[in-house]
C-alpha positions as CSV (number, residue, x, y, z in Angstrom):
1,X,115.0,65.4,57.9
2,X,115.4,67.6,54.7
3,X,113.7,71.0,54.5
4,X,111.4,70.8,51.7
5,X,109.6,74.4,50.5
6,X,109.1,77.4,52.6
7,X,107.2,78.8,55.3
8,X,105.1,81.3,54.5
9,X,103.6,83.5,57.1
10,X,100.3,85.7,57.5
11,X,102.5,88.4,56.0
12,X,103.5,86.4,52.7
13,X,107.3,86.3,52.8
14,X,108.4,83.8,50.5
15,X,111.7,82.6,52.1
16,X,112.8,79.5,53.9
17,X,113.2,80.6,57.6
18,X,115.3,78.0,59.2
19,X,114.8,79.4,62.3
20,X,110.9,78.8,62.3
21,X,111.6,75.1,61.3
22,X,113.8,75.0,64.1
23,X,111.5,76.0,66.1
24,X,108.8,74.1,64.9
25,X,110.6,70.6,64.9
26,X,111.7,71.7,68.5
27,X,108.4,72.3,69.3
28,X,107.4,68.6,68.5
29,X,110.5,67.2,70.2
30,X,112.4,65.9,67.0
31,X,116.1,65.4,67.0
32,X,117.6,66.7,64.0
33,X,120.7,68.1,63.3
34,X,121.1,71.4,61.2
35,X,125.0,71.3,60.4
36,X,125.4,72.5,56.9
37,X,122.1,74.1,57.0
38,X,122.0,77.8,55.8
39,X,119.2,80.5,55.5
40,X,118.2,80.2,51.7
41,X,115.9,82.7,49.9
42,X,114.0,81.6,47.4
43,X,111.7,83.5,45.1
44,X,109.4,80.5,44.7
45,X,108.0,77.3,45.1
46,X,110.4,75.5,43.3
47,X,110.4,71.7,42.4
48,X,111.7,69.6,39.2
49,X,111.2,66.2,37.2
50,X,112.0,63.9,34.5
51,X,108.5,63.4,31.7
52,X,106.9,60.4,32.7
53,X,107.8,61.2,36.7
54,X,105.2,61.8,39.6
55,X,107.1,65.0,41.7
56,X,105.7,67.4,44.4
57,X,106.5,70.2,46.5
58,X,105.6,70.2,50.0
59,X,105.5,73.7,51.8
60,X,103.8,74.9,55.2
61,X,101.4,78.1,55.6
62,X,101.9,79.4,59.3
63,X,99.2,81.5,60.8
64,X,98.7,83.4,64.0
65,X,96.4,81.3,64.9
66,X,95.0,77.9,63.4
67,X,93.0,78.2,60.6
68,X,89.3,77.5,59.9
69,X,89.7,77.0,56.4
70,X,92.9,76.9,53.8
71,X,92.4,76.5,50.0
72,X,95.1,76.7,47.4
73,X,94.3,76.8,43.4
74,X,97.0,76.9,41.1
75,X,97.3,78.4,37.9
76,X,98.8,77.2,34.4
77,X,101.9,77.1,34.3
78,X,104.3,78.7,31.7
79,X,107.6,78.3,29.7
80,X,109.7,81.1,28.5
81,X,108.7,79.5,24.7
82,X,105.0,79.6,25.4
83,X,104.4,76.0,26.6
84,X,101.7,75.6,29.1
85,X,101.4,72.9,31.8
86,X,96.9,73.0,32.5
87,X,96.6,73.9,36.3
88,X,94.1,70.7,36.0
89,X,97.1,68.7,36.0
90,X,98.6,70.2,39.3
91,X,97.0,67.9,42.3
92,X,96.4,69.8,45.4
93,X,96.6,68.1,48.9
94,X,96.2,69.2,52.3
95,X,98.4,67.2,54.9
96,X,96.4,65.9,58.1
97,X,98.1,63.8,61.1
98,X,96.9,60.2,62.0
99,X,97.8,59.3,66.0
100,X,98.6,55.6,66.4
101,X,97.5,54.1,70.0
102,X,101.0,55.0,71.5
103,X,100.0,58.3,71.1
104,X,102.6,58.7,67.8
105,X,101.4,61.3,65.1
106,X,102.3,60.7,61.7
107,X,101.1,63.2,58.2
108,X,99.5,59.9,57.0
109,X,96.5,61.3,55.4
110,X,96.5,63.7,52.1
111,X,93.5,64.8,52.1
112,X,91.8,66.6,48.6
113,X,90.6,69.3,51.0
114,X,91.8,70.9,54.4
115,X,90.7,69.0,57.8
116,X,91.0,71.7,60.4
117,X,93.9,71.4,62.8
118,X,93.9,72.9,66.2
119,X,98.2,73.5,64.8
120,X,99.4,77.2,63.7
121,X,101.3,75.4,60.9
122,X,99.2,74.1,57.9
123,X,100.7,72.0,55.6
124,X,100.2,71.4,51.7
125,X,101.7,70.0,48.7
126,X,101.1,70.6,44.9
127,X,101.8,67.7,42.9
128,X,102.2,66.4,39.4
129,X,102.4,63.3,36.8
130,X,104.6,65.2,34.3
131,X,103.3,64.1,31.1
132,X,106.0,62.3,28.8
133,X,105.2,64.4,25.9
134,X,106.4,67.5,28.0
135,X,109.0,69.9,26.4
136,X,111.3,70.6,29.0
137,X,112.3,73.7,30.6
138,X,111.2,75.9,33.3
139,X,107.6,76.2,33.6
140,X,106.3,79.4,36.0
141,X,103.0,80.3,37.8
142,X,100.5,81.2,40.6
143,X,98.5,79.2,43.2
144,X,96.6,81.3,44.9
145,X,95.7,81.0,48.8
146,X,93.2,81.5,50.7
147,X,93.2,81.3,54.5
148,X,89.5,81.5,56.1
149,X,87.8,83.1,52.9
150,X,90.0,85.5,52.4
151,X,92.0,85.6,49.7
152,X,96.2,85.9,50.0
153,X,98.9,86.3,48.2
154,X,99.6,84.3,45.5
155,X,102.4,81.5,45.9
156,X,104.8,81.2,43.3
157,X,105.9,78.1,41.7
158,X,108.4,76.9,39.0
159,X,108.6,73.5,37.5
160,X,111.6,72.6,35.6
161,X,111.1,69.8,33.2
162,X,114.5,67.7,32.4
163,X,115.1,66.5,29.1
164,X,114.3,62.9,29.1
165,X,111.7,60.3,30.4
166,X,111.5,57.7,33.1
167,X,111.1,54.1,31.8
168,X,107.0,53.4,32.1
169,X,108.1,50.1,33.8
170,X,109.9,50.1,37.3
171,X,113.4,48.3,36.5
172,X,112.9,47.9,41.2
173,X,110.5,48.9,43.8
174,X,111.4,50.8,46.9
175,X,110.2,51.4,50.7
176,X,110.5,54.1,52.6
177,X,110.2,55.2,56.7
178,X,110.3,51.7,57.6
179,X,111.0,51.7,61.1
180,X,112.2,48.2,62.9
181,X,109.3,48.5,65.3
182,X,106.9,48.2,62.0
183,X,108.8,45.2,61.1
184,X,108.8,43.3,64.0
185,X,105.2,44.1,65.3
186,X,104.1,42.8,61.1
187,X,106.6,40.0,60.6
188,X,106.5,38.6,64.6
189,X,107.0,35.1,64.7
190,X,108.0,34.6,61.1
191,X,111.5,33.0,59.9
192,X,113.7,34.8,57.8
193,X,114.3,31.4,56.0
């Protein structure tokens, strides 16, 4: 598993707390090893991409209790030359867990708006198509939270653009968290040849 953003509690600290995600993937019985893991502050939401490239950041919100509603609007974002990156082009989605007859939860769904979870954590992303016309450099801004009405601290984010573009055609196509039991219980029965 890779640690991806930050968990931020009621209190807004803005730092990854390995030892919450420890205790959360405990918590849910996951096996995962944390050898060359350190404690790593961070000052924001931080996430990067070529023009042309669909990237996001995926963070957790963890409460006291669960929340009855969670809503995060980003700002613009800024370069250090003045460039902006519209906050309509920032795509906001709130994480939700499917269960699978065996009883198996998996963050299937990405939802446009929060479904209520009965969980302390809350997960989100903030995403982007970087547009290929993008100068690149290191874009800044807000999103600002809200956690049952009430308005939070702001999250910070930084975007840093690279200096190139992706190819608009896919030169191969990839899938990923296939797991054997998918395969067999799809492909039973068919031949390899």
């Amino acid at each position: 598993y890779e640690i991806m953003g930050f968990l931020l509690s009621e209190r807004a600290k803005t730092e990854i707390e390995l030892e919450e995600w420890k205790a959360l993937i405990n918590k849910l019985k996951f096996e995962v090893s944390y050898e060359g893991y350190s404690l790593v502050k961070e000052n924001a939401l931080k996430f990067s991409a070529a023009r042309g490239e669909r990237e996001a950041i995926h963070f957790a919100v963890t409460g006291k209790k669960p929340f009855k509603s969670f809503k995060i609007v980003p700002e613009d974002l800024k370069s250090a030359s003045g460039k902006v990156i519209k906050s309509s082009q920032l795509v906001v989605r709130y994480v939700a867990f499917a269960a699978t007859v065996r009883e198996e939860y998996f963050t299937d769904i990405l939802s446009p708006v929060y479904l209520p979870q009965k969980s302390n954590n809350h997960f989100a992303m903030i995403g982007i198509t970087v547009p290929r016309d993008a100068v690149a450099g290191v874009y800044k801004g807000k999103a600002q939270l809200y956690v049952d009405g009430v308005k939070k601290a702001p999250l910070p984010i930084e975007l840093e653009i690279y200096p190139f573009a992706l190819p608009e055609v896919r030169s191969f196509k990839t899938a990923y968290t296939l797991k054997p039991s998918y395969i067999k219980s799809h492909f039973a029965g068919i031949s390899p040849e």
